[in-house]
C-alpha positions as CSV (number, residue, x, y, z in Angstrom):
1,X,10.3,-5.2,37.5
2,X,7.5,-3.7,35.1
3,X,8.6,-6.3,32.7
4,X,7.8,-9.2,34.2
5,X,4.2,-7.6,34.0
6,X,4.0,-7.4,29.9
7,X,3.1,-9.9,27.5
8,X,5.9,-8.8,25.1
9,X,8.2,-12.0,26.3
10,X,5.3,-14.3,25.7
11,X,4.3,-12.8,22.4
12,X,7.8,-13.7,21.2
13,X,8.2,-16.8,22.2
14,X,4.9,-17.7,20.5
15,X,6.3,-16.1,17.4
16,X,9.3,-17.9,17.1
17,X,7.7,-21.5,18.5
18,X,5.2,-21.4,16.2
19,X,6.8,-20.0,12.9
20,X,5.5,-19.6,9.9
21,X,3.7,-22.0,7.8
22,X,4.7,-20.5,4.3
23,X,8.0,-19.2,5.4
24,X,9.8,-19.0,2.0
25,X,12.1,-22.5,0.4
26,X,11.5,-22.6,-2.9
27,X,14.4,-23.8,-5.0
28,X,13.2,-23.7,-8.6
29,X,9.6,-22.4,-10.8
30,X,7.9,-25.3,-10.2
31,X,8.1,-24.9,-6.2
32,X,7.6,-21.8,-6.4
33,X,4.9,-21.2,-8.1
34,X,2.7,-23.8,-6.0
35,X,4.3,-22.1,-2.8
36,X,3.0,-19.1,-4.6
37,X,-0.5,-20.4,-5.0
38,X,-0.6,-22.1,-1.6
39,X,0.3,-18.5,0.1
40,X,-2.0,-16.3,-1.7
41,X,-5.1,-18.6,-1.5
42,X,-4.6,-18.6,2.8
43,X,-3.9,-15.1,2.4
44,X,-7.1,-14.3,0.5
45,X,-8.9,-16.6,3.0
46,X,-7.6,-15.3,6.7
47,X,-7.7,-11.4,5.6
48,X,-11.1,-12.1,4.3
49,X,-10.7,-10.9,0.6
50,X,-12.9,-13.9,-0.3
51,X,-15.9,-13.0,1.9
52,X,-15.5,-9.1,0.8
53,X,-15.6,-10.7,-3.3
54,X,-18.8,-12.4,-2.2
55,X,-20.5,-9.4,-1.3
56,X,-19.5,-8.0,-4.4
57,X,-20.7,-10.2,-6.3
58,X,-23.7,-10.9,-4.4
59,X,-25.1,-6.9,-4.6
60,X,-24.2,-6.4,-8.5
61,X,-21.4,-4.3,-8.2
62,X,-19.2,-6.3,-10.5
63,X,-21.9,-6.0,-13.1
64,X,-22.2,-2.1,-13.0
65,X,-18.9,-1.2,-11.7
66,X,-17.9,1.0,-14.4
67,X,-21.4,3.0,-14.9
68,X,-21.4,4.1,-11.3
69,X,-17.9,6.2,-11.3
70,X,-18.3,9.6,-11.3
71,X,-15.8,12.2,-12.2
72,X,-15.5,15.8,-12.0
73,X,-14.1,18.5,-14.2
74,X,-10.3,18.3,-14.8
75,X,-8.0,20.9,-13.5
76,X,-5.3,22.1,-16.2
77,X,-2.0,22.2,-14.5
78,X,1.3,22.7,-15.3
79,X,2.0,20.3,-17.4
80,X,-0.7,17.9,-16.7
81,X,-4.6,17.4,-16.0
82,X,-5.9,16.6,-12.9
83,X,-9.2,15.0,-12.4
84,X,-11.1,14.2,-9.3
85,X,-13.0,10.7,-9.1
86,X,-15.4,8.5,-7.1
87,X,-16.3,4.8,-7.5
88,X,-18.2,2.6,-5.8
89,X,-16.1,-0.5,-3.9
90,X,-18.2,-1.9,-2.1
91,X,-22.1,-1.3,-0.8
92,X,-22.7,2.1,-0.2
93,X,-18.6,2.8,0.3
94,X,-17.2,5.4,-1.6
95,X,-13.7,5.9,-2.2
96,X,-12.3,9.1,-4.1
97,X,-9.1,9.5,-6.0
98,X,-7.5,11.6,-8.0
99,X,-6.1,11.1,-11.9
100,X,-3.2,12.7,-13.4
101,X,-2.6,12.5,-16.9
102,X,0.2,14.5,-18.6
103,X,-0.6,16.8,-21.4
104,X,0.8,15.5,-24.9
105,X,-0.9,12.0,-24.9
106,X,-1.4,11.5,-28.6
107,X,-4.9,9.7,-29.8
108,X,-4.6,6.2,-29.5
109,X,-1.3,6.5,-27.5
110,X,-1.2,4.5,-24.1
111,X,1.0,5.0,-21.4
112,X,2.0,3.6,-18.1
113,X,0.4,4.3,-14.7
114,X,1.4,4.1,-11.3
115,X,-0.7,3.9,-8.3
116,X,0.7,6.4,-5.3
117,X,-0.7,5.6,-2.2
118,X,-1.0,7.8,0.6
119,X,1.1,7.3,3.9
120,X,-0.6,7.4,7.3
121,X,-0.7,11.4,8.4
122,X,-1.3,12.0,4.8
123,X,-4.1,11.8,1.6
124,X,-4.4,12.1,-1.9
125,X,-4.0,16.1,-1.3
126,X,-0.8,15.8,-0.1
127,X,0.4,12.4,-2.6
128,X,-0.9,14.6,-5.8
129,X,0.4,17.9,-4.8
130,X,-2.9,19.6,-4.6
131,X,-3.3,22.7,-1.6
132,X,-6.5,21.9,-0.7
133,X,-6.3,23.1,3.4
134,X,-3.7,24.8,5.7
135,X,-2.7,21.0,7.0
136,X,-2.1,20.1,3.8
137,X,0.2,23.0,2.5
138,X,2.5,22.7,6.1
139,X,2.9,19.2,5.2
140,X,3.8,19.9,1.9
141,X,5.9,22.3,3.1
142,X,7.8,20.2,5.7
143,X,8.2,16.8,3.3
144,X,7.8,18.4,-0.1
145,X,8.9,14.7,-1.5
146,X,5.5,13.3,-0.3
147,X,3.6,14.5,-3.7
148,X,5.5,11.4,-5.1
149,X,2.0,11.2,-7.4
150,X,2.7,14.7,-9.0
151,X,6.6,13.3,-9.7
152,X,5.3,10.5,-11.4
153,X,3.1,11.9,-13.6
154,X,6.2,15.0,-14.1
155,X,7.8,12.0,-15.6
156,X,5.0,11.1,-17.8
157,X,2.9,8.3,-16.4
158,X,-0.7,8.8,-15.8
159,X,-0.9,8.4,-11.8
160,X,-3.9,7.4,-9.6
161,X,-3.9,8.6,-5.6
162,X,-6.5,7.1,-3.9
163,X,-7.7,8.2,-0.9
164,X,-7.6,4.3,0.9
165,X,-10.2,3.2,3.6
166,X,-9.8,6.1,6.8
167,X,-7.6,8.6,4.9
168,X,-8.5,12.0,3.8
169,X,-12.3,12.5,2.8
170,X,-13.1,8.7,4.1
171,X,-11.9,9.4,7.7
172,X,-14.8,8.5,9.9
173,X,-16.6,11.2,12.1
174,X,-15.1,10.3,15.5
175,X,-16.3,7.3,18.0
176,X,-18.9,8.5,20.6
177,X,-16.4,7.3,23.4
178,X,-13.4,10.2,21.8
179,X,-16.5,12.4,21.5
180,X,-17.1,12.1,25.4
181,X,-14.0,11.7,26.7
182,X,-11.4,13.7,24.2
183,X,-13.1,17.1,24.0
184,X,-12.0,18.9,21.3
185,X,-11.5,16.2,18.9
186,X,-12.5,17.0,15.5
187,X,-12.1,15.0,12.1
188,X,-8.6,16.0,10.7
189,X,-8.0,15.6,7.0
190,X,-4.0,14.3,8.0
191,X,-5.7,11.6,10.7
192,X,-6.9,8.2,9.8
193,X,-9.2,6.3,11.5
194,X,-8.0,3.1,11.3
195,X,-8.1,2.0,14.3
196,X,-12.0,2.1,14.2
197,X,-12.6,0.2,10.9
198,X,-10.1,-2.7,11.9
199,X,-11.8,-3.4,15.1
200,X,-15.1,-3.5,13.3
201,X,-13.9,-5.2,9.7
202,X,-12.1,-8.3,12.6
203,X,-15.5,-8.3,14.9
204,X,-17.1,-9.1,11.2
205,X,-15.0,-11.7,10.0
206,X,-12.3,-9.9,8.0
207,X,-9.8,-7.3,8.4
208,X,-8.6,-3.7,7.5
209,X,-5.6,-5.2,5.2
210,X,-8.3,-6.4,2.9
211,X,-10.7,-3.5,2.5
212,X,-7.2,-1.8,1.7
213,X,-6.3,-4.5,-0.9
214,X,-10.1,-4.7,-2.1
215,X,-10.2,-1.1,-2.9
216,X,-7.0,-0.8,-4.3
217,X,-7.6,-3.6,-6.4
218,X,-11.2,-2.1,-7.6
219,X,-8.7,1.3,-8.7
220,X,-6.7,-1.3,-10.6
221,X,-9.7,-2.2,-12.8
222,X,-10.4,1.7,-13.3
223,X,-7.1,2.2,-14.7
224,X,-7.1,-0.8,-17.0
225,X,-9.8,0.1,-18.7
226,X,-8.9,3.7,-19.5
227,X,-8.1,4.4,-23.6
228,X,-4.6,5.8,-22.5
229,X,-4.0,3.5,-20.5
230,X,-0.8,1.0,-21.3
231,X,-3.3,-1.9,-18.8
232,X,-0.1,-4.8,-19.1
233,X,2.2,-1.2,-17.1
234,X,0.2,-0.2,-13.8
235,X,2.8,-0.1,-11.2
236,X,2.2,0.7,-7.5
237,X,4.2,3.0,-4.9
238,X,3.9,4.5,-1.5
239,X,5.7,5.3,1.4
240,X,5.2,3.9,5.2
241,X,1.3,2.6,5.6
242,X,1.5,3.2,1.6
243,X,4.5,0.9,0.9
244,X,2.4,-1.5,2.8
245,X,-0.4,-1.4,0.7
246,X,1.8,-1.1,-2.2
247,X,3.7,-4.4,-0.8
248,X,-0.1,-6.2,-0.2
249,X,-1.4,-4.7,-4.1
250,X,1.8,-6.5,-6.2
251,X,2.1,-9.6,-3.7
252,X,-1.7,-10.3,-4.5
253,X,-2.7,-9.0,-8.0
254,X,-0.6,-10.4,-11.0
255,X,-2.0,-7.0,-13.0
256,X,1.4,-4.7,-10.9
257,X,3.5,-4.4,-13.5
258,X,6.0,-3.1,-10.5
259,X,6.3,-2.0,-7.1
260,X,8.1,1.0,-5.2
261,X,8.1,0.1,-1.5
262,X,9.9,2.9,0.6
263,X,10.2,2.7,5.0
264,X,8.2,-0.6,5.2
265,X,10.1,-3.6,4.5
266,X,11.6,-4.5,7.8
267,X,10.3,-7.6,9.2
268,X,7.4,-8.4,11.7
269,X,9.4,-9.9,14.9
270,X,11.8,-7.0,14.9
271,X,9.9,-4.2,14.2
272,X,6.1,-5.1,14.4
273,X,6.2,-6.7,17.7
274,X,7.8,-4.3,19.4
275,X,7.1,-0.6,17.7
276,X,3.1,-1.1,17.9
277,X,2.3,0.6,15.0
278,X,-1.3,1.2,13.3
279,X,-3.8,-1.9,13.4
280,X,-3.8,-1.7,10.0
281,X,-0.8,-3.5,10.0
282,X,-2.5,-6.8,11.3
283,X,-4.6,-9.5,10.5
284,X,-5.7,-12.2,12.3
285,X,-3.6,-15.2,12.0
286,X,-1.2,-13.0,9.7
287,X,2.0,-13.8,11.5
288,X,1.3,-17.8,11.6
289,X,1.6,-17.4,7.5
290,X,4.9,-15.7,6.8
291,X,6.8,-12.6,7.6
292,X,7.0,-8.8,5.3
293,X,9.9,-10.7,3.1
294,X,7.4,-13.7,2.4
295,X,4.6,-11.3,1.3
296,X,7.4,-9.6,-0.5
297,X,8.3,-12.6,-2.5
298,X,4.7,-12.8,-4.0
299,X,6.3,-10.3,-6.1
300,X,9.0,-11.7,-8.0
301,X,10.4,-11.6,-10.6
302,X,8.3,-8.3,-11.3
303,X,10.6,-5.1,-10.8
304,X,10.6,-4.8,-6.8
305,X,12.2,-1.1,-5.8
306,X,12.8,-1.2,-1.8
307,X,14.5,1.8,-0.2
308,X,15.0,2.4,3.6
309,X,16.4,5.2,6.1
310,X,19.4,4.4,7.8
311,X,17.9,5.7,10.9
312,X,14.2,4.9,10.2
313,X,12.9,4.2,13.9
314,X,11.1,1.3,12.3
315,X,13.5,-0.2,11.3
316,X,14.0,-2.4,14.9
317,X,16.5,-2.8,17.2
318,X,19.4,-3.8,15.3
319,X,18.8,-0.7,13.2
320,X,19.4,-1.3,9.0
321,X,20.5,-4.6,9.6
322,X,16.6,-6.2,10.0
323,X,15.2,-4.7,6.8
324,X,19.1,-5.7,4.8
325,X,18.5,-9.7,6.5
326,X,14.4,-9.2,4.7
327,X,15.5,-7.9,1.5
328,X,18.2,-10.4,1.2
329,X,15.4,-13.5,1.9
330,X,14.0,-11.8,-0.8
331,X,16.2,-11.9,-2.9
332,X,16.0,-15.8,-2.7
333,X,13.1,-15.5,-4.8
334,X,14.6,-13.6,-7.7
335,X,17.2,-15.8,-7.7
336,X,15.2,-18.5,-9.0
337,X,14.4,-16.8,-11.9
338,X,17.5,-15.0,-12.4
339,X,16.1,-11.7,-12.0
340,X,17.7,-10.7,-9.4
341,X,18.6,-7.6,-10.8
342,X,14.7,-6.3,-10.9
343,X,15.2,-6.3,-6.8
344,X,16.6,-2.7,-5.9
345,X,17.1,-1.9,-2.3
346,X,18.5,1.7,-1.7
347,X,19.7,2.7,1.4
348,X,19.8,6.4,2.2
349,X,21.0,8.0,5.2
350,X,18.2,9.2,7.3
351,X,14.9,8.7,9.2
352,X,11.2,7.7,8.3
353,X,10.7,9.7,5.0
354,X,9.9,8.9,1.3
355,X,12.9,9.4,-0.5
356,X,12.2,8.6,-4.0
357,X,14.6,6.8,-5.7
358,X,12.2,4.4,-7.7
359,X,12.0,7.9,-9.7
360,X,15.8,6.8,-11.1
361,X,14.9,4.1,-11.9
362,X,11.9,4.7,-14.0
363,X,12.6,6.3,-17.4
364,X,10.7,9.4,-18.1
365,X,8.0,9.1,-21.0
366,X,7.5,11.4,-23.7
């Protein structure tokens, strides 16, 4: 009887009466690229990308971006540097990363990058490899394939792990309310506050997606301009919450050369609705747009590596069937251009975990 007491009925029958307005038909270039256009300027609009450009461009930033990034002292490791950084994304927010860069770059050499983005219960500690506290090393020791930064730049690219907005260093001192009524709550460097920042970002007009996209797309600019740098090769991966941002990076910024997207792609109505993940996931308006494989599509015909657990709770109730039916609307869009081969999905036996096979399919660099 509970059920008759939920909104989850109602919620889908709104979704499916209401569909989405840029739900994916293109049948040649020309439709898609003004579907393309279309999608992205509402996208850019509703998330609130627009208003958060305004600001920048209202305060300055854009004209001193680059003088106000501040790096310290690189950290010789095995077979690489390691460099930690801080720039300025919006007014008075900070976001720190770190920078790989593999030992042997020759003067005047450039080479590709990759952005690795940090899943939710994880930071750039745990995406570059570094031992920076005991919650860091158990993770590490328990998903050792979650330093997928310190594989890339193994295999020669220079990598960039951002710390994104309520992750690691940037998680925010907890509310007053957990304060009073959670004793014992303390900031944890494998938390994210999340929750916190949407519900402010949406009470001010925009959302968490875009202060994830914003600052990710502010990191882009930083790795462009660096002298080893190959700027027309910055690629983007990241596992869970960090295939999301990966997915949101490439769908909106022509600049991705290529994306890794690993336990994300798997639809909104199956596995959205019903699994209640992080608000970071939402936006207002979001799901009157298009679903993950629409987003998704933004993509093509750049290289597009998807890869999915067979028993990845999030994958919805009919299992690896919902995130197969997204990767195969998809594919649609590669098919236009006849690239369908640049769309990889990999399916690998096993739950909610990074499993790394973009790394086959990127050649090492020497």
């Amino acid at each position: 009887m509970a059920e008759i007491f939920s909104y989850r009925n109602f919620f889908r029958q709104m979704y499916r009466r209401q569909g989405q307005k840029y739900r994916f038909s293109a049948e040649n270039e020309e439709e898609f690229h003004a579907w393309k256009k279309a999608f992205r300027e509402e996208l850019n609009e509703r998330l609130g990308l627009k208003q958060l450009e305004a600001i920048w461009e209202g305060f300055g930033l854009k004209n001193r971006f680059f003088q106000s990034i501040g790096q310290e002292e690189a950290v010789q490791e095995e077979g690489y540097t390691r460099r930690r950084c801080v720039m300025e994304t919006l007014p008075e927010v900070y976001m720190p990363f770190y920078m790989l860069c593999p030992d042997g770059i020759r003067e005047g050499e450039r080479r590709p990058a990759v952005i690795a983005i940090p899943a939710h219960g994880a930071n750039k500690e745990t995406v570059a490899g570094v031992l920076s506290c005991p919650e860091v090393i158990e993770k590490l020791e328990k998903t050792p394939r979650e330093s997928y930064g310190k594989s890339f730049v193994e295999k020669g690219y220079v990598v960039f792990c951002p710390d994104p907005p309520g992750y690691g260093e940037r998680v925010e001192v907890p509310s007053r309310e957990d304060l009073s009524f959670l004793p014992g709550t303390r900031k944890n460097p494998l938390g994210s506050s999340c929750k916190d920042i949407a519900q402010t970002a949406e009470a001010l007009g925009f959302s968490m997606t875009a202060l994830e996209i914003w600052d990710l797309m502010r990191l882009v600019d930083f790795a462009a301009q660096q002298e080893f740098v190959l700027s027309e090769d910055i690629g983007c991966a990241g596992f869970s919450g960090g295939g999301q941002y990966a997915m949101w990076l490439a769908a909106l910024d022509d600049r991705i050369s290529r994306a890794a997207v690993s336990g994300y792609v798997h639809g909104y109505y199956e596995s959205i609705l019903d699994t209640h993940l992080c608000p970071c996931n939402y936006a207002p308006g979001l799901w009157l747009l298009g679903d993950i494989s629409d987003i998704c599509s933004l993509i093509a015909p750049r290289p597009l590596y998807i890869e999915n657990g067979d028993r990845d709770v999030e994958n919805g109730p009919r299992g690896i069937e919902g995130p197969k039916e997204q990767v195969e609307k998809i594919r649609r869009a590669y098919r236009i251009f006849g690239k369908e081969d640049l769309l990889v999905h990999c399916i690998f036996e096993g739950p909610h975990m990074w499993y790394g096979g973009c790394l086959e399919h990127m050649p090492c660099i020497s």
